[in-house]
Backbone as a chain_set.jsonl record, in Angstrom:
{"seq": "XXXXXXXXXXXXXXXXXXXXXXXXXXXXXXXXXXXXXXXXXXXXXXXXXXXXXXXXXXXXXXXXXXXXXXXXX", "coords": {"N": [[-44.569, 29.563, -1.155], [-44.715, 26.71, -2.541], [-42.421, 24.641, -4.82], [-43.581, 22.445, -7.418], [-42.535, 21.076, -8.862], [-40.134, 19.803, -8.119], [-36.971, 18.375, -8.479], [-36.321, 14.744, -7.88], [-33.756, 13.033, -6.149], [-32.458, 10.047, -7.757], [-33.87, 6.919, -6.54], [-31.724, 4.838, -5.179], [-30.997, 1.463, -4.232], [-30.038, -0.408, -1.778], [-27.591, -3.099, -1.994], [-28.025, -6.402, -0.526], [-25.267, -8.39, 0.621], [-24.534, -11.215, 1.669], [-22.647, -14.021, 3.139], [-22.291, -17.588, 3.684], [-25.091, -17.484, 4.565], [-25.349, -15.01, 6.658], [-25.606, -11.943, 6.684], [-23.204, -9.869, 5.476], [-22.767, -7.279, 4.68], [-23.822, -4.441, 2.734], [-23.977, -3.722, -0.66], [-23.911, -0.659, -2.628], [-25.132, 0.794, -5.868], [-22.806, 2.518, -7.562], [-21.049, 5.081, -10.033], [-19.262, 2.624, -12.16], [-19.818, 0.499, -11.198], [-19.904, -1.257, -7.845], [-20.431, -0.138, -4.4], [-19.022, -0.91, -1.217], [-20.755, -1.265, 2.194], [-19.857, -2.214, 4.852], [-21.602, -4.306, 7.683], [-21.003, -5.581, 9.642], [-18.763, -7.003, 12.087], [-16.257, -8.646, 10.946], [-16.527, -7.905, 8.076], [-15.592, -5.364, 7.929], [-13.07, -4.749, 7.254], [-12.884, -4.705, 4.749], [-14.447, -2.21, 4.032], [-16.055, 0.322, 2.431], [-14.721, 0.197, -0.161], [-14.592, -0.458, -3.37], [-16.14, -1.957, -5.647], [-16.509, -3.898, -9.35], [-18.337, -5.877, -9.523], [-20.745, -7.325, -8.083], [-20.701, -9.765, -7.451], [-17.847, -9.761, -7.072], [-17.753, -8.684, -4.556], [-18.913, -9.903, -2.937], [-17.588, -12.23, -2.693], [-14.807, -11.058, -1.592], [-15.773, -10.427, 0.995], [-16.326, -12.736, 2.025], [-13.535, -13.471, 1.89], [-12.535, -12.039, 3.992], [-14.18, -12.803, 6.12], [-13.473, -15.301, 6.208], [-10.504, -14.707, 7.153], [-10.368, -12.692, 9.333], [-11.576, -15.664, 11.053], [-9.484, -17.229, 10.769], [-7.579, -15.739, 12.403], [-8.622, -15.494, 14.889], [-8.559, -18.178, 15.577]], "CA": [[-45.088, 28.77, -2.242], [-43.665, 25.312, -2.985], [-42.545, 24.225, -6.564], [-44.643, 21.376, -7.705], [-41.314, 20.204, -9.624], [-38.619, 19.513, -7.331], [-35.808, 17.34, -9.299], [-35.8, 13.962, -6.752], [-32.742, 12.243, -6.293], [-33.156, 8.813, -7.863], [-33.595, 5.941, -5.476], [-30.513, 3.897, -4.906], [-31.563, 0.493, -3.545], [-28.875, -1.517, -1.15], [-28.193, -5.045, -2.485], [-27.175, -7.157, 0.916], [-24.18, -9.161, 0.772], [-24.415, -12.291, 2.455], [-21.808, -15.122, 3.638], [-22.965, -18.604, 4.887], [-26.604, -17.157, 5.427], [-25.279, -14.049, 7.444], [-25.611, -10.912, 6.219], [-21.742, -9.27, 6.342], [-22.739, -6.032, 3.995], [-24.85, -4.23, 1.172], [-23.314, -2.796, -1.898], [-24.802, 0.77, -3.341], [-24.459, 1.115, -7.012], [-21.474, 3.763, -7.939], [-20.629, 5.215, -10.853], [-19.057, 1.749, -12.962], [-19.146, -0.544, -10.052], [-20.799, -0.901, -6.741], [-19.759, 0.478, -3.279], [-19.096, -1.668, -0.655], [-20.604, -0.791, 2.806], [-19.987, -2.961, 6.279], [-22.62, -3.917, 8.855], [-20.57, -7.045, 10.478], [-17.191, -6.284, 12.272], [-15.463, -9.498, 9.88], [-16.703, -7.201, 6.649], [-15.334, -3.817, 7.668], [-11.737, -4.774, 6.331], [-13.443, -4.268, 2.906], [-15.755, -1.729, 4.173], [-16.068, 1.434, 1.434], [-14.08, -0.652, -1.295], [-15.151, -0.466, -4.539], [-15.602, -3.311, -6.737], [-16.945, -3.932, -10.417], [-19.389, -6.67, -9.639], [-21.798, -7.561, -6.858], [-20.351, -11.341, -6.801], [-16.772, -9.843, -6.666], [-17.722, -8.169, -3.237], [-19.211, -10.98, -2.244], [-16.159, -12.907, -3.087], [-13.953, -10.225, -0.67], [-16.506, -10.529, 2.154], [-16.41, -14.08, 2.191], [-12.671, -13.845, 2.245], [-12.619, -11.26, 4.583], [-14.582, -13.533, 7.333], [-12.265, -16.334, 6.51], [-9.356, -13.984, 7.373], [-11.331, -12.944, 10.764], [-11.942, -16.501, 11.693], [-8.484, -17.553, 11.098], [-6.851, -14.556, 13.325], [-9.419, -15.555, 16.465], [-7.851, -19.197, 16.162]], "C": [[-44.117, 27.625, -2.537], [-43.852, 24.986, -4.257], [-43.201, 22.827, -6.212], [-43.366, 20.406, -8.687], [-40.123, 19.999, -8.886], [-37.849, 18.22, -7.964], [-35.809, 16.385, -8.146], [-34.662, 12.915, -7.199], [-33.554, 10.741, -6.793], [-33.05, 7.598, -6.756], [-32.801, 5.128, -5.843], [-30.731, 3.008, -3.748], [-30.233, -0.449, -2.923], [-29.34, -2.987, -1.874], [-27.544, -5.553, -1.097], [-26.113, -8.428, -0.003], [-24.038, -10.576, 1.925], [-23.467, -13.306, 2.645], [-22.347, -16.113, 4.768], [-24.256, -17.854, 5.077], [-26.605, -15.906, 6.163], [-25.023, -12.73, 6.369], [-23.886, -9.862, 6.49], [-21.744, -7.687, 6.159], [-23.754, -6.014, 3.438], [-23.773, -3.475, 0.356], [-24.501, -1.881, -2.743], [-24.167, 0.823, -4.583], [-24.039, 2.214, -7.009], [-20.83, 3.605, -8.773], [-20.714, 3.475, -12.431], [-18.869, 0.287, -11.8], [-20.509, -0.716, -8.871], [-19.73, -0.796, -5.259], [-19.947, -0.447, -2.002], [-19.455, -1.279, 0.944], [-21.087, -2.182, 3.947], [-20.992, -2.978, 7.454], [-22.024, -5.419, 10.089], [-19.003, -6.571, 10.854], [-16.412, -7.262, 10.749], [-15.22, -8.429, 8.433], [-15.916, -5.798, 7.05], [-13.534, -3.787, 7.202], [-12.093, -4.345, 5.063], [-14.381, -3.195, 2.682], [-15.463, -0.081, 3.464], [-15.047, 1.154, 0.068], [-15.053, -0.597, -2.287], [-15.182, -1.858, -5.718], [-16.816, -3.636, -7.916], [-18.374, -4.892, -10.352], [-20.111, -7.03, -8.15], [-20.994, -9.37, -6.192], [-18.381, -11.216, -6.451], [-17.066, -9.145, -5.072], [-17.941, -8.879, -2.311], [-18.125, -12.239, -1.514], [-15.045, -12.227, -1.728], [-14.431, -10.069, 0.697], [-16.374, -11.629, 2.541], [-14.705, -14.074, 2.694], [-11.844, -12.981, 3.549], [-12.746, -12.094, 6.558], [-13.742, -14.796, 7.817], [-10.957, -15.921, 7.181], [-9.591, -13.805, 8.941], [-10.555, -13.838, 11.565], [-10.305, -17.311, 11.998], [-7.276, -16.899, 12.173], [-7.678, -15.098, 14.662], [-9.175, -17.129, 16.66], [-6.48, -19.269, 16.931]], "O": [[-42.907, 27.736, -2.729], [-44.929, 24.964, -4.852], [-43.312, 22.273, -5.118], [-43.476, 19.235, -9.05], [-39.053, 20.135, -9.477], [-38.328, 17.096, -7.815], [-35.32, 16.919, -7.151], [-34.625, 12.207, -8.205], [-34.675, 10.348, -6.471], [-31.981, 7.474, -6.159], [-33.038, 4.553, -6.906], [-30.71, 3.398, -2.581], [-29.543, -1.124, -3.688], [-30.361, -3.615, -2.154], [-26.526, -4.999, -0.681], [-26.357, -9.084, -1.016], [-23.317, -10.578, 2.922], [-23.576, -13.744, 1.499], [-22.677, -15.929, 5.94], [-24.332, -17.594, 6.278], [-27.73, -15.49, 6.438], [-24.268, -12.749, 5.397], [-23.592, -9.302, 7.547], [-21.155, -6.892, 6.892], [-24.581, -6.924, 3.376], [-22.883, -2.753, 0.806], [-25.55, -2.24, -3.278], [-22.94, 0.888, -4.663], [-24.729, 3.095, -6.496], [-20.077, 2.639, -8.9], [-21.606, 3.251, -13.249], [-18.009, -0.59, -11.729], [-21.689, -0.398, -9.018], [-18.596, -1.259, -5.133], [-21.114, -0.746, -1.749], [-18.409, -0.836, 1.418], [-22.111, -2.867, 3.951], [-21.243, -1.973, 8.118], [-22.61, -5.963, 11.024], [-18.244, -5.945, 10.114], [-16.093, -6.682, 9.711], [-14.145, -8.206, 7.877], [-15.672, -5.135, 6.042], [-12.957, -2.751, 6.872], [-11.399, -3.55, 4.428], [-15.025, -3.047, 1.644], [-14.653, 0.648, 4.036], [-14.717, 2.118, -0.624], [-16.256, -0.685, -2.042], [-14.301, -2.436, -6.354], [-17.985, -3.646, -7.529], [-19.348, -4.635, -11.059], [-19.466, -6.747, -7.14], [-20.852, -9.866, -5.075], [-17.706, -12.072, -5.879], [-16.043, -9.311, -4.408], [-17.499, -8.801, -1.165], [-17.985, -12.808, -0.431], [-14.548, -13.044, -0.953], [-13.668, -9.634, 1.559], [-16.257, -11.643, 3.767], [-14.464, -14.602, 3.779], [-10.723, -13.29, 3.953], [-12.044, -12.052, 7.568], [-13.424, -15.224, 8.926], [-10.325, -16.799, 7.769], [-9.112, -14.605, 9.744], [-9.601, -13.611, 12.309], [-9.975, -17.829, 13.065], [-6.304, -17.516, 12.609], [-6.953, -14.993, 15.651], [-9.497, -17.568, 17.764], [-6.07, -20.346, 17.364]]}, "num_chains": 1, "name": "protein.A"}
């Protein structure tokens, strides 16, 4: 017999993280913050970092790729 009430986790929606037009990440809301998770090699320096705002991750991704781009000169 299956309960008809099963408690469902609530849905937790990725926000993407973009730089220049490219997608580097998404951030999962957590706890007081949001969670930072990598889908671009440049982003995975920052990748499970925690940070208070969506535009500060953005902010660390961005500087992240700059960091990258300057190491492959």
């Amino acid at each position: 017999m299956q309960e008809k009430n099963l408690g469902r986790a609530k849905a937790v929606r990725p926000i993407i993280v973009e730089v220049a037009g490219e997608p580097q990440g998404i951030v999962v809301p957590e706890n007081s913050g949001f969670r930072f998770v990598a889908v671009r090699l440049p982003a995975f320096a920052i990748d499970g970092q925690h940070f208070e705002t969506i535009e500060a991750a953005r902010r660390a991704a961005s500087a992240a790729l700059r960091a990258d781009k300057s190491n492959a000169a």
